[in-house]
N, C-alpha and C positions, 0 to 999 in steps of 0.2 A: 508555402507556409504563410501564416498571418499571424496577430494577435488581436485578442479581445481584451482590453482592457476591463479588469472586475476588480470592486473593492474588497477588501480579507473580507473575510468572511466572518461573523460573529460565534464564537468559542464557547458555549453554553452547554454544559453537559448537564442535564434532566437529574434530577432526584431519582433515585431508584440504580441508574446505571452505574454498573460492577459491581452492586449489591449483593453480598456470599450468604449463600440459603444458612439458614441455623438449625436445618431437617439433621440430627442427628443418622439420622438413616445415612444420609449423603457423603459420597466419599467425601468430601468439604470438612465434614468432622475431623479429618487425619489429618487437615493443615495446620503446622504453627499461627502465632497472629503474624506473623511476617510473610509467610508464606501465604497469607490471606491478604493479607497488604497490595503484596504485590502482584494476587490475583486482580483483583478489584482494581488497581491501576490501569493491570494491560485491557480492561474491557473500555474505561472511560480513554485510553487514548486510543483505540479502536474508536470511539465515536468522534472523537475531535477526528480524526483521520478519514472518518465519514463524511464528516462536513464538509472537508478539505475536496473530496471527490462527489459534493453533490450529491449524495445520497438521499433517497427521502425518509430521512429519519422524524420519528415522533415518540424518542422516549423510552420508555419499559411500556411491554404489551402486558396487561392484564395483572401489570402488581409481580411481575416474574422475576426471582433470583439467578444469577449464576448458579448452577447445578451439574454434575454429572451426568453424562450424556452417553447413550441411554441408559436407562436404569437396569437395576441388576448386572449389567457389565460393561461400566463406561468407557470410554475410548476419546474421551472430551468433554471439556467443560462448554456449555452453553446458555444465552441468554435469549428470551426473547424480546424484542425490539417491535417497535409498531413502526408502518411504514405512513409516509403520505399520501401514498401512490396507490392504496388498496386493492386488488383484482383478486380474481377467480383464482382458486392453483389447487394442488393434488395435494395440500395437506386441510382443503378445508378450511384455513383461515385467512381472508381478503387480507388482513392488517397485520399477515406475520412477517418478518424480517429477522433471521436467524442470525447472530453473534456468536461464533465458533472459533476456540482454541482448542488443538489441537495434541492427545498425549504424544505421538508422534514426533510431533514438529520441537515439543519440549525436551524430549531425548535427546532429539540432533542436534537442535544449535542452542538450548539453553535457555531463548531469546524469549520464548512464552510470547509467540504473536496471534492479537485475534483477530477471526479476515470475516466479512462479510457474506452471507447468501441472501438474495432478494429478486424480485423479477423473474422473470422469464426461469435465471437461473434456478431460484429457489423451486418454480413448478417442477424443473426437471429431477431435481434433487429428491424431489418426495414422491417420486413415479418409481414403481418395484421394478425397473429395469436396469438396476446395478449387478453387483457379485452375488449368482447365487439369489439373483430376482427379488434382493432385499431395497428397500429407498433408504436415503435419509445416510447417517456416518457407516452402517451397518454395508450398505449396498456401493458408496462410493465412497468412503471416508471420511475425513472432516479435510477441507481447505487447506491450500496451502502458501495461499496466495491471493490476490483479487483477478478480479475478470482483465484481460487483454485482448486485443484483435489478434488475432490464427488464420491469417489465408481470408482473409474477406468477414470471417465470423466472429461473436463473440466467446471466448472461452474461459474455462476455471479451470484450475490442476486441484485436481483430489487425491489423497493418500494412494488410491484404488483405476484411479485414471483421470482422462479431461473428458470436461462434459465441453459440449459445445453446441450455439445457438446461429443457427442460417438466417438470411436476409428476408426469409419465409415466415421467421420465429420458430423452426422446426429443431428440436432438441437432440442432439446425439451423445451418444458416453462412447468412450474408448478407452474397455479395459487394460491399465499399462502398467508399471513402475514409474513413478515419477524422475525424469533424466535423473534429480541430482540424488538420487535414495544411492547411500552407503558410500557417495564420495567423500576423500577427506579433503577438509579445508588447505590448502594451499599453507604453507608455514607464514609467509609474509601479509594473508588475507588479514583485515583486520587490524593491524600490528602500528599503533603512532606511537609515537614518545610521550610516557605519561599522562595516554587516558587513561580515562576512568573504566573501572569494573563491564561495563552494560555496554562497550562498545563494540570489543569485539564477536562477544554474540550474536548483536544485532548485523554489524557486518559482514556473518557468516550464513545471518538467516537470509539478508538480500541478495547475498550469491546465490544461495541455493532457490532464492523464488527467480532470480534472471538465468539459470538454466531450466526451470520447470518451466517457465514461457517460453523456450526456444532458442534460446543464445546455447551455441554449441561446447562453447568455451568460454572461460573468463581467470585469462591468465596473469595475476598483478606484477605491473611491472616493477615491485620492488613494495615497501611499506607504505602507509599513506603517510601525507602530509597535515598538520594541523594550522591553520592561519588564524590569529585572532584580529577581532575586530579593534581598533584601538577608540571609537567611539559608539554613538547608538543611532547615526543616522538613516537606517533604515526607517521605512517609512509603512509600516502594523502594529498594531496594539501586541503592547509588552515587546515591543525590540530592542528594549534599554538592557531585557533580559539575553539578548543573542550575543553570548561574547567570541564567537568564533561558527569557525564551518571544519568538518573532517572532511578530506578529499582524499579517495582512493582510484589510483589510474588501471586499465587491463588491455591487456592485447595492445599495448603500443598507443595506449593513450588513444583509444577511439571509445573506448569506453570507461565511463566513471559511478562511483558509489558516493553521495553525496549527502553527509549527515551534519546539519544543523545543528549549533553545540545551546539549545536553549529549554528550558523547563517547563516554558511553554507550549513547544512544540512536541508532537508523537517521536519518540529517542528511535524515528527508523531511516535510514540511510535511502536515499532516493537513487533511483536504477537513469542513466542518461546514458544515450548513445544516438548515431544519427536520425535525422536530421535536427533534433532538438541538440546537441553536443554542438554542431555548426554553427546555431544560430544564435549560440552567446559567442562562440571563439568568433565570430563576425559583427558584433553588435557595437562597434569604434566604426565602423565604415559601412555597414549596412542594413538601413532600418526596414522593417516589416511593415508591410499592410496592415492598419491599426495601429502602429505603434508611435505613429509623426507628432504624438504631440506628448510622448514620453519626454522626461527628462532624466537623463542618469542622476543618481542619486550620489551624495560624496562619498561615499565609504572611504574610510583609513584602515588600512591594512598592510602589509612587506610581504614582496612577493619577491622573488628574485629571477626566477623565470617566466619568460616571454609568455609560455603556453598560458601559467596560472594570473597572470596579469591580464592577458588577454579575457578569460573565462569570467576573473573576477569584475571586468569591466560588462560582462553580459548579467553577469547577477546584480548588477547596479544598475542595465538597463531594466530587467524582465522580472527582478527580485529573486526571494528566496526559492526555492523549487518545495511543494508540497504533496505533491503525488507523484508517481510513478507515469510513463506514457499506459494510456488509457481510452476509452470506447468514450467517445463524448457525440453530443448532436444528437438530432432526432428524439425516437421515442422508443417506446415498447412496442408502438404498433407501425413506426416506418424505423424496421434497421437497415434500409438500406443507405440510408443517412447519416450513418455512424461515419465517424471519422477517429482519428487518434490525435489526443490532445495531452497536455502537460502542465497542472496548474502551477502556475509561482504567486506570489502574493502581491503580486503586481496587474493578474491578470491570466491568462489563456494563451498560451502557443499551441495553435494547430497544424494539421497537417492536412490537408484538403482530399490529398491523391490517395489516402491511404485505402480511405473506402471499398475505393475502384479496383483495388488488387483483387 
C-alpha cells in the first residue's frame, strides 16, 4: 500500500446539471415540486461524487434535461453528461457520458442514487448484447452502483447483470440477479440514535451495492455509532460544515459503512474493508509510502473505544473517505495498469498488488 497525496478537489457543479425536463409528455410531469427537488439533487451530488472519483466530467451534453428513460416505457431517469475524455462508442456520441437513476433501485432502498456509465463501460452498455439482444436500460438495466475491480477486471452491476471489461479492453455481460435483489435489510442496518430521515436509506442502498460487488455477507454488528466533531479542524473547503461522521461495523468489525454527517458532501456512506480498514486502525505506528510528511490533523472528538480511537486517528492522518475502493491508474488504453484505490480528502490510498490478481 502507499499514498498519493492530492489536494480536495474543487466542488463546482455546471449550470444545466439535475435540471427536470418541463416536456409535459415526460413522466417528470407526475412529480410534486418536492419530489422534483429532490430529483435534481440526487443528479448534482452524483456529480460532486464524480469529481470525488475523477471522472472526466464536462457539464450537460448538448443542453440535456433529467428525463425518463426510455421513452414510452421508462424504467429510469437519465441525464446526459459530456465527458473530457471523448472516444469512439456504440452509441455514436464521442462526448456522451450517461447519469442514470434508477426506478428499481428507488423501490428497494428509497435512497434514489445516481451512478455513472462512461468509458469503455458506457461502449458496452450501448452494444445490443443484453436481455433479449436489447443495449442500453432495456438490454442490461440501469446501474446499480459504480465500476469496481472483479478478479483482475473492471466491472458494473446492472439491474440485468454485470458487465465486465479485460485487461484487453474486451467487454463481457453476465446475465444474473443482482446478489442483493429481494434481500431484507438487517433490522439493526442503518439504525443511530436520532438521525436524520435520509440515513437509513442510504445506509441500505450501500449495503446493497457492497453485496452486488461481491462481499458475500455483511452482517452488523449491532446499530451504528454517531461521533461528533467538537471543532472544524479538518483541513477542505467547507469542513466548518462537518459536524460528525456515522460509523456502521459488519462481520465483526472488519468491515465498515462510513457516512460523513456534512451538506457538503454526497449523504452516501462509504464501503471500507481490508486493506484500506488496516491502514487507518495502523496509522499511530505505521506510516505509508508517500505519506512521511503527513501530519495528523487535531480533531476533537469522544471515543471511548480503542477500535474507534484507533480508526479516528487514521481519518486524521489520511482524512475524510470520499469514494468507495475503486479502478484508479492507467488509462482506457493500458488497463492493465489499473489498481484499486480509495479517495479521502487528504489524498489517495492505493493498493499496488490488486491489479496483479
Amino acid at each position: 500500500m502507499f499514498f498519493t497525496p492530492a489536494a480536495f478537489p474543487s466542488i463546482v457543479v455546471p449550470p444545466g446539471v439535475g435540471r427536470i425536463t418541463t416536456d409535459l409528455r415526460d413522466i417528470a410531469a407526475t412529480l410534486s415540486a418536492a419530489e422534483r427537488d429532490a430529483l435534481s439533487a440526487s443528479f448534482k451530488a452524483a456529480y460532486i461524487n464524480g469529481i470525488f472519483r475523477e471522472a472526466p466530467l464536462a457539464g450537460v451534453l448538448g443542453g440535456d434535461s433529467v428525463h425518463g428513460w426510455p421513452l414510452g416505457g421508462p424504467s429510469a431517469w437519465v441525464q446526459n453528461w459530456r465527458t473530457l475524455a471523448p472516444a469512439n462508442n456504440s452509441w455514436g456520441i464521442p462526448e456522451l457520458l450517461l447519469a442514470i437513476r434508477g426506478f428499481r433501485e428507488e423501490r428497494e432502498t428509497s435512497a434514489g442514487r445516481v451512478f455513472l456509465v462512461h468509458g469503455q463501460m458506457l461502449d458496452k452498455y450501448g452494444r445490443s448484447a443484453g436481455v433479449n439482444g436489447a443495449n442500453g436500460s432495456a438490454g442490461y438495466g440501469s446501474p446499480r452502483g459504480y465500476e469496481f475491480l472483479h478478479n483482475g477486471k473492471k466491472a458494473q452491476r446492472f439491474d440485468l447483470g454485470l458487465i465486465t471489461i479485460d485487461r484487453e479492453g474486451r467487454g463481457a455481460f453476465f446475465p444474473e440477479s443482482p446478489p442483493s435483489l429481494g434481500l431484507e435489510p438487517p433490522a439493526a442496518l442503518g439504525v443511530f440514535a436520532d438521525a436524520a430521515g435520509h440515513v437509513r436509506p442510504a445506509f441500505i442502498t450501500a449495503w446493497k451495492m457492497a453485496l452486488d460487488r461481491g462481499i458475500e455477507a455483511m452482517i452488523p454488528d449491532g446499530p451504528g455509532q454517531y461521533f461528533a466533531f467538537l471543532d472544524s479542524a479538518w483541513d477542505f473547503p467547507g469542513a466548518d460544515t462537518l459536524s460528525g461522521i456515522y460509523i456502521q461495523t459488519f462481520n465483526e468489525r472488519t468491515i465498515l459503512l462510513v457516512l460523513p454527517d456534512s451538506p457538503v458532501l454526497p449523504p452516501y456512506p462509504r464501503f471500507m474493508a481490508s486493506p484500506f480498514l488496516e491502514v487507518l486502525l495502523s496509522a499511530s505506528w505505521h506510516t505509508l509510502p508517500g505519506g512521511e510528511l503527513l501530519s495528523p490533523l487535531d480533531i476533537n472528538f469522544s471515543a471511548d473505544e480503542a477500535f474507534y480511537r484507533a480508526f479516528m486517528r487514521g481519518l486524521a492522518m489520511y482524512g475524510i473517505p470520499l469514494t468507495d475502493p475503486m479502478p484508479i491508474g492507467g488509462d482506457e488504453n493500458d488497463p492493465a495498469s489499473w489498481r484499486e484505490g480509495m479517495r479521502f480528502s487528504r489524498g489517495w490510498l492505493v493498493n499496488p498488488e490488486y491489479g496483479n490478481h
